[in-house]
C-alpha positions as semicolon CSV with decimal commas, in nm:
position;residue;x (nm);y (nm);z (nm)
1;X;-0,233;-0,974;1,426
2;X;-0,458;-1,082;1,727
3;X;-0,825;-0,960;1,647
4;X;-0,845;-0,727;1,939
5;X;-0,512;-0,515;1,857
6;X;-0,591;-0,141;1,951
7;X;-0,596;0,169;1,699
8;X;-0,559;0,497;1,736
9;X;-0,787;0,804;1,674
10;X;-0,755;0,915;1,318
11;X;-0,883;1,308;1,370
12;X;-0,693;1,509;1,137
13;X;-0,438;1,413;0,869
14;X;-0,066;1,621;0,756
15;X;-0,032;1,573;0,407
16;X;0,290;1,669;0,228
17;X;0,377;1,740;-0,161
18;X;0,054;1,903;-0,335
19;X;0,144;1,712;-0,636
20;X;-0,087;1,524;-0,855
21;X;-0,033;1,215;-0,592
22;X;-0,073;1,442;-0,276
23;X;-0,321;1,672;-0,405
24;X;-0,499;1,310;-0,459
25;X;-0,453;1,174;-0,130
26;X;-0,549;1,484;0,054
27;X;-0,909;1,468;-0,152
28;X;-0,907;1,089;0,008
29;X;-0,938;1,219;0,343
30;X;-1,154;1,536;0,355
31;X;-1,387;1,313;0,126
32;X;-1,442;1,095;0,461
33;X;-1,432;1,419;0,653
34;X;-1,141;1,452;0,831
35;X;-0,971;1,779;0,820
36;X;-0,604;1,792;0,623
37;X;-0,293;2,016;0,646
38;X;-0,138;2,010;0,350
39;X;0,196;2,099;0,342
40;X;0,416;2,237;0,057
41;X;0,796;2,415;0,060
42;X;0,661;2,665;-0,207
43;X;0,375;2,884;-0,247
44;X;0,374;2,862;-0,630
45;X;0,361;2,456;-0,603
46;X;0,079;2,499;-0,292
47;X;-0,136;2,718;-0,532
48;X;-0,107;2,498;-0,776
49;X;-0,219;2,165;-0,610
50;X;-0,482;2,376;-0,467
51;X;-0,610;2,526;-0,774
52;X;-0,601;2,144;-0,936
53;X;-0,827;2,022;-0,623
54;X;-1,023;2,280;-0,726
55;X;-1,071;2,175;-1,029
56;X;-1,171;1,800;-0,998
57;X;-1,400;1,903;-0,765
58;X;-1,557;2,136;-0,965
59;X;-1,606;1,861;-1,208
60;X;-1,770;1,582;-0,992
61;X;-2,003;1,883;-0,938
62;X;-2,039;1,924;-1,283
63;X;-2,118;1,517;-1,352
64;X;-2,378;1,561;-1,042
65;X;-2,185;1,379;-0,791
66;X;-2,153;1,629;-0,568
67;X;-2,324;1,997;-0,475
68;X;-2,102;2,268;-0,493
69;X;-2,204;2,320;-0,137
70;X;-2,016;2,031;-0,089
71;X;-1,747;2,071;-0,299
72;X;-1,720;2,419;-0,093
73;X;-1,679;2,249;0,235
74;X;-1,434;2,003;0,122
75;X;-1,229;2,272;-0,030
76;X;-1,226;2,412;0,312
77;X;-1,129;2,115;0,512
78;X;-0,792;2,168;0,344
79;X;-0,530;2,394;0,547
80;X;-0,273;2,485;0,315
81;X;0,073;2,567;0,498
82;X;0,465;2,610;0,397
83;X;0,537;2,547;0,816
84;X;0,597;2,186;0,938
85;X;0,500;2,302;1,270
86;X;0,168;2,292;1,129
87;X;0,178;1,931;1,141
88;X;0,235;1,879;1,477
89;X;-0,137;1,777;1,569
90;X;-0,168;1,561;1,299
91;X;-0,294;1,221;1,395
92;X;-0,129;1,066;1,067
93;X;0,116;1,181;0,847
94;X;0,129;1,080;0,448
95;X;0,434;1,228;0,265
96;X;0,391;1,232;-0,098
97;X;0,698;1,386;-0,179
98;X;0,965;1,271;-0,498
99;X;1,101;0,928;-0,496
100;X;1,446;0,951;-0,375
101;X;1,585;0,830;-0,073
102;X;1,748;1,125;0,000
103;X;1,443;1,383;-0,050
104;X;1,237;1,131;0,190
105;X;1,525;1,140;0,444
106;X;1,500;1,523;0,495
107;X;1,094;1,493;0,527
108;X;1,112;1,213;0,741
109;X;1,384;1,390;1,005
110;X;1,202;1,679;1,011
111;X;0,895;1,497;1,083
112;X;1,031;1,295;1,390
113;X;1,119;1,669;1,515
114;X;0,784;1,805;1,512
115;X;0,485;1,510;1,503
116;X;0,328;1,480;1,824
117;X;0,434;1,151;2,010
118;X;0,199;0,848;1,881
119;X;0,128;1,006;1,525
120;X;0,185;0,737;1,261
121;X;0,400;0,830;0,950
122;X;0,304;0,708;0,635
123;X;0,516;0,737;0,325
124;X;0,385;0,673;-0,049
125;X;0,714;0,547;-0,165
126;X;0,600;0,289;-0,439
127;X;0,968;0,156;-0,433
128;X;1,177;0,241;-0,205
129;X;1,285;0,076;0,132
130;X;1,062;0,136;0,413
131;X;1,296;0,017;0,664
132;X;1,537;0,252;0,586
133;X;1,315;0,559;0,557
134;X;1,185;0,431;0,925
135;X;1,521;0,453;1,062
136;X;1,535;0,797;0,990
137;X;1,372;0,847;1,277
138;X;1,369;0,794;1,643
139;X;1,064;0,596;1,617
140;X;1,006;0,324;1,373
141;X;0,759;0,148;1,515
142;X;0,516;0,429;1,374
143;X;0,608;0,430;1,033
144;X;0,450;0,219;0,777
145;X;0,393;0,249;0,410
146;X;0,080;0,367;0,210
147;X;0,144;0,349;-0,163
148;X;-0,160;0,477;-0,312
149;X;-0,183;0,468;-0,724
150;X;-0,267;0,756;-0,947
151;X;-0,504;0,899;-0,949
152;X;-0,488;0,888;-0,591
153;X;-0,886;1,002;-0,523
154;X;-1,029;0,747;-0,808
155;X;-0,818;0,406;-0,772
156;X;-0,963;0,177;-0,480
157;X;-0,583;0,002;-0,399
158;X;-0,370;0,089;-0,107
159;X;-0,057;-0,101;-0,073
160;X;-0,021;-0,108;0,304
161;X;0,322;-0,171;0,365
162;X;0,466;-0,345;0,685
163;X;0,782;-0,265;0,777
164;X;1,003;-0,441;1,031
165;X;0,951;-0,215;1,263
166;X;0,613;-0,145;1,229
167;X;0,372;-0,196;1,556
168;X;0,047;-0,375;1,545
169;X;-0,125;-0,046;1,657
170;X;0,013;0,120;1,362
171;X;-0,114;-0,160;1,101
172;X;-0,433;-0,253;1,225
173;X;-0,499;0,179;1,213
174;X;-0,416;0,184;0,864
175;X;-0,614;-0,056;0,816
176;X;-0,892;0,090;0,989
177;X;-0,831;0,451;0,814
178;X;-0,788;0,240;0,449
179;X;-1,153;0,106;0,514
180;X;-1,318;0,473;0,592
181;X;-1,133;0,620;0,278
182;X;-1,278;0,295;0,097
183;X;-0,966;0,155;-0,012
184;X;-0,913;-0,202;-0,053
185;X;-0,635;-0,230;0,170
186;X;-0,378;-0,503;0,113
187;X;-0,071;-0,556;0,352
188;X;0,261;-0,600;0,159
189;X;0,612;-0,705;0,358
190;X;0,912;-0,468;0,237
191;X;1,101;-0,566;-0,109
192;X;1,185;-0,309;-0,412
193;X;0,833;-0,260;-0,562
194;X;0,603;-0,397;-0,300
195;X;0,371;-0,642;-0,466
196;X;0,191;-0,479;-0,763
197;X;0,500;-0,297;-0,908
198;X;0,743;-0,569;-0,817
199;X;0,549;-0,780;-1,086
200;X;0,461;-0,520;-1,344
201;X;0,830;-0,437;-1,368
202;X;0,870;-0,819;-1,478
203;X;0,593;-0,768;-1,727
204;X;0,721;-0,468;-1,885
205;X;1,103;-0,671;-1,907
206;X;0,862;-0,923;-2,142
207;X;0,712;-0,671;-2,341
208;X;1,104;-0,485;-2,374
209;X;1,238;-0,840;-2,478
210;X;0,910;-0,896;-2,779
211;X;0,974;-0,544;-2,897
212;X;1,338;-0,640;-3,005
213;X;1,274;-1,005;-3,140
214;X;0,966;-0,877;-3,359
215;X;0,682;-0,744;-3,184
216;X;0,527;-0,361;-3,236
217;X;0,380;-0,201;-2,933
218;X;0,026;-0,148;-3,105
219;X;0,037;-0,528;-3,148
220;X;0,138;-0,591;-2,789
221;X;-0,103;-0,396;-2,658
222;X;-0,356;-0,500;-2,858
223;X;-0,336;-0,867;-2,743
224;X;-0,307;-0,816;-2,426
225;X;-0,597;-0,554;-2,405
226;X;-0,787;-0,822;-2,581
227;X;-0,708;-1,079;-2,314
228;X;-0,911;-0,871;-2,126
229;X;-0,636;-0,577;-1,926
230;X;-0,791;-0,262;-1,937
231;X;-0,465;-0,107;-2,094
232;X;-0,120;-0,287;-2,240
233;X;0,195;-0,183;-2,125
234;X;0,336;0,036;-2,345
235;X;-0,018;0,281;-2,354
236;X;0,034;0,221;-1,963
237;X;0,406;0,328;-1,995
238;X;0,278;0,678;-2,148
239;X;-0,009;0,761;-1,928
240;X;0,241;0,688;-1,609
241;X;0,530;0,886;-1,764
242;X;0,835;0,670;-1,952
243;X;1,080;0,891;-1,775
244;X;0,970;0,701;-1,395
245;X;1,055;0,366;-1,562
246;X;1,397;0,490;-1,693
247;X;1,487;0,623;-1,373
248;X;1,409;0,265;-1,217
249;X;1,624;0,102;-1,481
250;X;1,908;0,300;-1,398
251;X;1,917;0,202;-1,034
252;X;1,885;-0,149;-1,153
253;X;2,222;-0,119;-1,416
254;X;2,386;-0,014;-1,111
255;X;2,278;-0,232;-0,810
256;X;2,196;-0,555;-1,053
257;X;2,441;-0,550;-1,342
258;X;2,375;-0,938;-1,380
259;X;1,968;-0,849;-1,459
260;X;1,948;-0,882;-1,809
261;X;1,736;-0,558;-1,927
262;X;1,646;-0,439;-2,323
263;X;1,773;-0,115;-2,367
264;X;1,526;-0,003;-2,623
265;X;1,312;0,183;-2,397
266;X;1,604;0,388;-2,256
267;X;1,683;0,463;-2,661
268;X;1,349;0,572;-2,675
269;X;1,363;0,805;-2,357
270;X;1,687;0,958;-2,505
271;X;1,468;1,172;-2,742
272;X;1,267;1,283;-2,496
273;X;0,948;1,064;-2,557
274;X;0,826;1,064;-2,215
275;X;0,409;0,991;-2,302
276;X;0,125;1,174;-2,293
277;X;0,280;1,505;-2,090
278;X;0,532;1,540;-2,371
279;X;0,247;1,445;-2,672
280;X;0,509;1,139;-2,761
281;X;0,625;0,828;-2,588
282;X;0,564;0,504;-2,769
283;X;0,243;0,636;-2,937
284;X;0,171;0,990;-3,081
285;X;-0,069;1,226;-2,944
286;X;-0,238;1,520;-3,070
287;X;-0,305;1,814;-2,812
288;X;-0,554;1,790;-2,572
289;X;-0,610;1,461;-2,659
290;X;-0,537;1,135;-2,496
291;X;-0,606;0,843;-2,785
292;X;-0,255;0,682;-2,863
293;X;-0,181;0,660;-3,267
294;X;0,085;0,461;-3,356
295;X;0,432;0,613;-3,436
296;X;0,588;0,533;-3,746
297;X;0,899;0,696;-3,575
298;X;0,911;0,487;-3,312
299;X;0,887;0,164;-3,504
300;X;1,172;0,244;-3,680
301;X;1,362;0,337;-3,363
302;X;1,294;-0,046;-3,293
303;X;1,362;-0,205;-3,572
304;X;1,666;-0,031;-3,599
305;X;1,791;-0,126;-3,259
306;X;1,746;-0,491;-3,308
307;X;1,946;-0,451;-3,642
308;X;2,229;-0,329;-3,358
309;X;2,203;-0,553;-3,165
310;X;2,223;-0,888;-3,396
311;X;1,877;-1,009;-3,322
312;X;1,692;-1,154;-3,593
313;X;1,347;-1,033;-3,592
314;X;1,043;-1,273;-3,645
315;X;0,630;-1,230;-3,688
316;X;0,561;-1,296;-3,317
317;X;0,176;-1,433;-3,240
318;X;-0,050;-1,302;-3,010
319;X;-0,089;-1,619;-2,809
320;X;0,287;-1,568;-2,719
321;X;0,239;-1,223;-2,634
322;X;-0,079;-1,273;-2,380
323;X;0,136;-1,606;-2,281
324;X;0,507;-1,425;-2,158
325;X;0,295;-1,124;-2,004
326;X;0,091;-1,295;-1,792
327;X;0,341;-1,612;-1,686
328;X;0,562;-1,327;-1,604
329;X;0,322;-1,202;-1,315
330;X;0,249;-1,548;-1,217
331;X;0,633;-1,635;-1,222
332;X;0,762;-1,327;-0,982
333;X;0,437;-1,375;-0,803
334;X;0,503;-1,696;-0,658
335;X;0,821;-1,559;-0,563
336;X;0,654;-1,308;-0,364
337;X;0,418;-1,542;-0,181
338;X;0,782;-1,765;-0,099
339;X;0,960;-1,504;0,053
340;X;0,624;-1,382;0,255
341;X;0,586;-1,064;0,104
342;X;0,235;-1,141;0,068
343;X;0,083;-1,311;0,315
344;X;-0,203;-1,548;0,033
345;X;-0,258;-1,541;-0,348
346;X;-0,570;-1,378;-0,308
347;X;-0,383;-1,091;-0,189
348;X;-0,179;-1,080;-0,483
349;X;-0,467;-1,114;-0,725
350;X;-0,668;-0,786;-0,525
351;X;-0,356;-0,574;-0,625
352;X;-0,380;-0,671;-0,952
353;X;-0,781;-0,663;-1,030
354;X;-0,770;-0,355;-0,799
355;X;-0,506;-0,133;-0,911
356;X;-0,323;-0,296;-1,282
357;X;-0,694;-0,333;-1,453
358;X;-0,628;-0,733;-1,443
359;X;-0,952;-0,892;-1,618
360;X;-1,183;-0,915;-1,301
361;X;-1,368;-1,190;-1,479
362;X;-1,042;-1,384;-1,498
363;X;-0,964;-1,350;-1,111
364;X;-0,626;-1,191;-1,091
365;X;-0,265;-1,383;-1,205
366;X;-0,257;-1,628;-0,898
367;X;-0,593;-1,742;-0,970
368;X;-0,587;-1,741;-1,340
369;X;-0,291;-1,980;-1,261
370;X;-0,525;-2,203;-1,087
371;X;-0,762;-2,171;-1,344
372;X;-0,551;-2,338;-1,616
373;X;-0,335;-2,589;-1,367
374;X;0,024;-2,522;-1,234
375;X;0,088;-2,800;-1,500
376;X;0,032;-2,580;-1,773
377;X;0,235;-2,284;-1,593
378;X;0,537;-2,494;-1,566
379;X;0,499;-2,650;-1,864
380;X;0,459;-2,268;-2,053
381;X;0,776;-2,166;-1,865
382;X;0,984;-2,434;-1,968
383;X;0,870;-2,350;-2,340
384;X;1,039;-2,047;-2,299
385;X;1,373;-2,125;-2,199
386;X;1,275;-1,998;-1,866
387;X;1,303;-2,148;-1,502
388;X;0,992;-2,090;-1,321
389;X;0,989;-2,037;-0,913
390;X;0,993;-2,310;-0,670
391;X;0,660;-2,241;-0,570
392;X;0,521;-2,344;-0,947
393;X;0,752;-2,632;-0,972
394;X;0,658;-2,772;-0,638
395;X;0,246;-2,715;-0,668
396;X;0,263;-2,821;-1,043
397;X;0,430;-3,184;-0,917
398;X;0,147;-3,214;-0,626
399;X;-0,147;-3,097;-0,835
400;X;-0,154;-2,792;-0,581
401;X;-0,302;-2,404;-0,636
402;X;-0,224;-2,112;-0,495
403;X;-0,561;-2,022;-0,377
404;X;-0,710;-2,323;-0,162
């Protein structure tokens, strides 16, 4: 974008879903004072996300990060409403609302009806098309994506997403408002997932395919944890909620039957082992408690479907493990710098140290790459039976990097 694109005034903010996400991104904004209107359809869900703003306030007070003076006044700054006509001054609009094309249809309709002409509409979809939520409406040249990760108030990464549509004005804005809610902003084109989850969901396929040919998920995330990630994926699976990535498989059986997928996490979502808000998922957890102990149960529920399913199963080392995890983000992100979803690696590897708890001192999956030579990538890939993007192939043969 030229350097001198203009923005808009960012005054007050609409909000809608008082969720754990919404509630979350509504504390973004009144933290950097501007006023919010947070919008629910019903007063038992408003009350709620109220009372649980309430309550992380009330314990950055309590750590000495705040007054409760303050706390007070940014309690206040939130205007709590069942009406969408109370959005209608709103300068930007962030739904937060559940991720399903349909549900974001209805909030995005109504919205063209009653924002104010020039108010940007953001949408927090972490996987859905932006494109097609824009056309929803009569004006998609306002619309643009701002995936924020849970919780929404603590994590620094906002996945700024461009749509086709989407003015310069709009960006650069978000861009601008991302900076005074001190985000680090990073500008993703539209594909399923964005950047970040586009690649995780590649990751997680590895650590599905190691459970079933001899792996344990204390053992995966062990190694992988002691590469240096602040948590592996199946103690990540449980804090996010299993039932989110079973939903996301589902959509993929349907729309890419040819994507070869383990089903051994959907066997384990069958009996209800959803993570930490169900005290079960692929560890066990005592009430009130978050530390994952690992489930005798569920190890048998593995080794039990790889009986099922023919496969053999052998002792599997932790070099492998840290090795398919981490070519796996390298591998889809190269793919995402060739089709210009990202616009640099270093892009890529922000997402990743900023919002997956990548090693920081190992500089994020593009530059790791660099680190130990495209060489070694391809070379890794090729061990594995697996064929590695053009992007690898073509930098390994030149001696190239991602990162100049």
């Amino acid at each position: 974008m030229p350097s001198k694109t203009p923005t808009r005034a960012i005054e007050q903010v609409g909000v809608i879903g008082a969720g754990t996400m919404g509630g979350g991104i509504a504390m973004n904004f009144v933290n950097a004072g501007l006023p919010v209107v947070l919008l629910e359809t019903k007063q038992e869900a408003l009350d709620k996300g109220l009372a649980a703003i309430r309550r992380n306030y009330e314990a950055q007070v309590k750590k000495g990060k705040l007054t409760q003076e303050q706390a007070e006044a940014r309690i206040a700054s939130i205007r709590p409403t069942l009406a969408y006509e109370d959005l209608a001054q709103a300068d930007l609009i962030v739904e937060a609302v559940f991720e399903d094309l349909g549900v974001k249809e209805q909030v995005f309709r109504r919205l063209d009806e009653v924002a104010k002409d020039g108010a940007i509409l953001a949408s927090n979809t972490s996987t859905l098309d932006l494109d097609a939520i824009a056309a929803f409406t009569q004006r998609p040249g306002d619309v643009i994506g701002m995936h924020f990760f849970s919780p929404a108030h603590v994590m620094k990464l906002l996945e700024v997403v461009r749509g086709k549509h989407t003015a310069k004005e709009t960006l650069a804005t978000v861009m601008q408002v991302a900076r005074k809610i001190k985000k680090t902003a990073v500008v993703s084109g539209v594909c399923d997932g964005f950047i970040g989850n586009r690649m995780i969901e590649q990751y997680i396929r590895q650590a599905l395919f190691m459970l079933e040919e001899g792996a344990l998920p204390a053992q995966i995330d062990r190694a992988i944890e002691q590469f240096g990630f602040a948590m592996g994926p199946f103690r990540m699976s449980d804090l996010a909620g299993n039932d989110i990535g079973w939903v996301i498989r589902k959509r993929r059986y349907e729309e890419q039957p040819e994507l070869t997928y383990s089903r051994v996490a959907d066997r384990l979502c069958e009996t209800g082992r959803f993570g930490q808000k169900t005290g079960a998922g692929w560890y066990d957890y005592q009430p009130g408690r978050r530390d994952a102990q690992p489930s005798v149960l569920v190890d048998d529920v593995i080794v039990a479907f790889s009986k099922e399913q023919g496969i053999a199963r052998r002792a599997i080392s932790d070099e492998e493990i840290v090795e398919r995890l981490v070519l796996s983000l390298i591998d889809e992100g190269a793919k995402i710098l060739e089709e210009g979803i990202a616009s640099k690696a270093s892009d890529i590897d922000m997402v990743y140290l900023t919002g997956y708890g990548f090693p920081l001192w190992r500089g994020g999956p593009m530059l790791y790459a660099d680190t130990i030579g495209l060489y070694n990538v391809e070379r890794a890939m090729r061990k594995y039976g697996w064929t590695p993007a053009a992007r690898i192939v073509e930098l390994a043969a030149t001696d190239g990097r991602f990162n100049p």
